[in-house]
C-alpha positions as CSV (number, residue, x, y, z in Angstrom):
1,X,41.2,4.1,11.8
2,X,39.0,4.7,8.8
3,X,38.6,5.9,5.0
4,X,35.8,8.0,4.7
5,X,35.2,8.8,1.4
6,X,32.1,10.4,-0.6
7,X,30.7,13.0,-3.0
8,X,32.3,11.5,-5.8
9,X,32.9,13.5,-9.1
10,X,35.0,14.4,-12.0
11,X,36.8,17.2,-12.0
12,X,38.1,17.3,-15.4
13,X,37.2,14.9,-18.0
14,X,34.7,16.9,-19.9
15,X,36.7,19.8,-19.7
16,X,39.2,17.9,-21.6
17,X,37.2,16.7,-23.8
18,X,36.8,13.4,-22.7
19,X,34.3,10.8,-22.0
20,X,35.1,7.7,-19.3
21,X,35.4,4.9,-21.4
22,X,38.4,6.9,-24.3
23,X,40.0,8.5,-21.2
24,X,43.7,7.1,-20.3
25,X,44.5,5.9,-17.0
26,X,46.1,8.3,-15.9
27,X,43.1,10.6,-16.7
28,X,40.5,8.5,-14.8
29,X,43.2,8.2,-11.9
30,X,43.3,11.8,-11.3
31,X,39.9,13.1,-12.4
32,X,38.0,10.8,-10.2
33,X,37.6,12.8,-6.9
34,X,35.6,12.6,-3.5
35,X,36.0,14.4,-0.4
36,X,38.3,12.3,2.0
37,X,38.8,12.1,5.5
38,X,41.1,9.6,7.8
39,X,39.3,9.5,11.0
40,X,40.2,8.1,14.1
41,X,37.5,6.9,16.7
42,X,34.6,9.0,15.1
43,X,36.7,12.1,15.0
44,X,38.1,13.7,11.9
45,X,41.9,14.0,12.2
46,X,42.1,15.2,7.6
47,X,40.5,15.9,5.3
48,X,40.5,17.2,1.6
49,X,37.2,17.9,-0.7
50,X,38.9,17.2,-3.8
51,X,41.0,13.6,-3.5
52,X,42.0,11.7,-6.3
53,X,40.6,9.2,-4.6
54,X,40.9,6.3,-7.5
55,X,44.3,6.9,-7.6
56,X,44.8,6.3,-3.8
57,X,42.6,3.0,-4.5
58,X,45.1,1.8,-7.1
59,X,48.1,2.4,-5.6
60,X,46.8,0.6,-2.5
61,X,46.3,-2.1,-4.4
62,X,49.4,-2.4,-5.8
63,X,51.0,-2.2,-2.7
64,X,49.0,-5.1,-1.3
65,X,49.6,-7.3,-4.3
66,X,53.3,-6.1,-3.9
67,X,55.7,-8.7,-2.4
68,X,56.8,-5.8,-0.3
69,X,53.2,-5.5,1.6
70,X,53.2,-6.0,5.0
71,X,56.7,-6.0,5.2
72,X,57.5,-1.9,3.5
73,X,55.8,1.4,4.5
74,X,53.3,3.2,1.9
75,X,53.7,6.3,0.9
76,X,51.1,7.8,-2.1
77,X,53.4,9.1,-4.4
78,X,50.5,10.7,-6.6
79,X,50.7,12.6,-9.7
80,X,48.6,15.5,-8.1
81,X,48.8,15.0,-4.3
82,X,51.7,16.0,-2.4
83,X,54.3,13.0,-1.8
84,X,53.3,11.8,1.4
85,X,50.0,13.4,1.8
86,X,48.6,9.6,2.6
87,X,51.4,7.8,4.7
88,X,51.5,3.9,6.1
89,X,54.0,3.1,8.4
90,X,54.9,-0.2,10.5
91,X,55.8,0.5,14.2
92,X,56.9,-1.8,16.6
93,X,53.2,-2.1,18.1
94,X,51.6,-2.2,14.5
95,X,50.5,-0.4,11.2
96,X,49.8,3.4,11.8
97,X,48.5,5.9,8.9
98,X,49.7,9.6,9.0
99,X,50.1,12.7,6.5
100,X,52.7,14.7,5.5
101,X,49.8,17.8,6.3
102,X,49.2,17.0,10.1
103,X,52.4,15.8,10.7
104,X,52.3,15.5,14.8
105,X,49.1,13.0,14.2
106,X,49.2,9.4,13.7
107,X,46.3,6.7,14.4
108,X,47.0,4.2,16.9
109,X,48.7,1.5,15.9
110,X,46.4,-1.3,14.1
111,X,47.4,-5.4,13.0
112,X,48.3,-5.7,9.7
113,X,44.9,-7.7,9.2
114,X,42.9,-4.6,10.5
115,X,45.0,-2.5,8.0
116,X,44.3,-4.6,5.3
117,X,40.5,-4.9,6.1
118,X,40.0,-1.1,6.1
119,X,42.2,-0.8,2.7
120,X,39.6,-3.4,1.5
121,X,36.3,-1.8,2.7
122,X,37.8,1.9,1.2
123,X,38.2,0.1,-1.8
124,X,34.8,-1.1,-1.8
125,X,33.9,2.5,-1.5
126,X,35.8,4.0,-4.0
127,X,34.6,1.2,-6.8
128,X,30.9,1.6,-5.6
129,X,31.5,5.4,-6.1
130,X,33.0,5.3,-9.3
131,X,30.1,2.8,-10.6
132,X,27.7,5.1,-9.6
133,X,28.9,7.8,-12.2
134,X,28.5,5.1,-14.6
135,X,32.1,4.3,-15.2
136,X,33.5,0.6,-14.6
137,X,36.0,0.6,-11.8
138,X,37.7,-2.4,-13.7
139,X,41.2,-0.5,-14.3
140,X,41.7,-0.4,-10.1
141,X,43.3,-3.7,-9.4
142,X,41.6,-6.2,-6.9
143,X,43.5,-5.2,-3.5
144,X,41.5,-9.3,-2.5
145,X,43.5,-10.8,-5.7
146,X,46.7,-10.1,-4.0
147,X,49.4,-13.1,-4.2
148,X,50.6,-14.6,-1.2
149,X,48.5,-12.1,1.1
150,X,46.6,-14.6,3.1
151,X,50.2,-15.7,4.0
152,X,51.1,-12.4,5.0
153,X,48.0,-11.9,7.6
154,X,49.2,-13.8,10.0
């Protein structure tokens, strides 16, 4: 199971008026987009061109640094997406990732530590994206500065 993310931009912050660094979180959260795709052993199971893709990163984050990680679902309960459009489950044989828009598809069931390595490495993505439109990606928490996660890898 993968994150692909890329072609990064923001869809309304000069619209509004708006540069990077006076823009609220909220703002940055849903103006910075990408295209992006869960895919599943090289094949693209969804996809959406324009993701608010920083919000997905945060939220993620939280959820790692959340007693409840590893041990509660995660459901992306955006401000613009669709509840449930980005979906987490645990199963009996492991972590599984799904939407709510190709409901009869979920990836095969991965360790937590798998999970949590992926969520890392999308992150990555997301920050190196939003660096390269010369904003810092500073107001996404640090999904590796979680509390107690090393604990929770086991």
């Amino acid at each position: 199971m993968q994150f692909v993310c890329r072609n990064f931009g923001l869809s309304d912050l000069h619209r509004r008026g708006l540069t990077p660094q006076e823009a609220p979180l909220e703002v940055l959260l849903l103006d910075i987009e990408a295209e992006l795709s869960i895919r599943e052993q090289g094949r693209e199971v969804w996809s959406e061109e324009a993701f608010p893709v920083a919000e997905l990163a945060y939220h993620l984050a939280l959820w790692l640094q959340s007693p409840a990680a590893g041990h509660e679902d995660f459901e992306l309960n955006s401000m613009q997406a669709e509840e449930g459009v980005i979906r987490i489950v645990h199963s009996d044989e492991g972590w599984r990732v799904g939407s709510i828009f190709t409901p009869a598809f979920w990836t095969p069931p991965v360790a937590w530590d798998v999970l949590v390595a992926e969520i890392k490495r999308f992150d990555g993505v997301v920050r190196e994206g939003i660096a390269g439109m010369s904003i810092d990606p500073a107001f996404i928490p640090e999904p590796w500065h979680c509390s107690g996660l090393a604990d929770r890898l086991e």
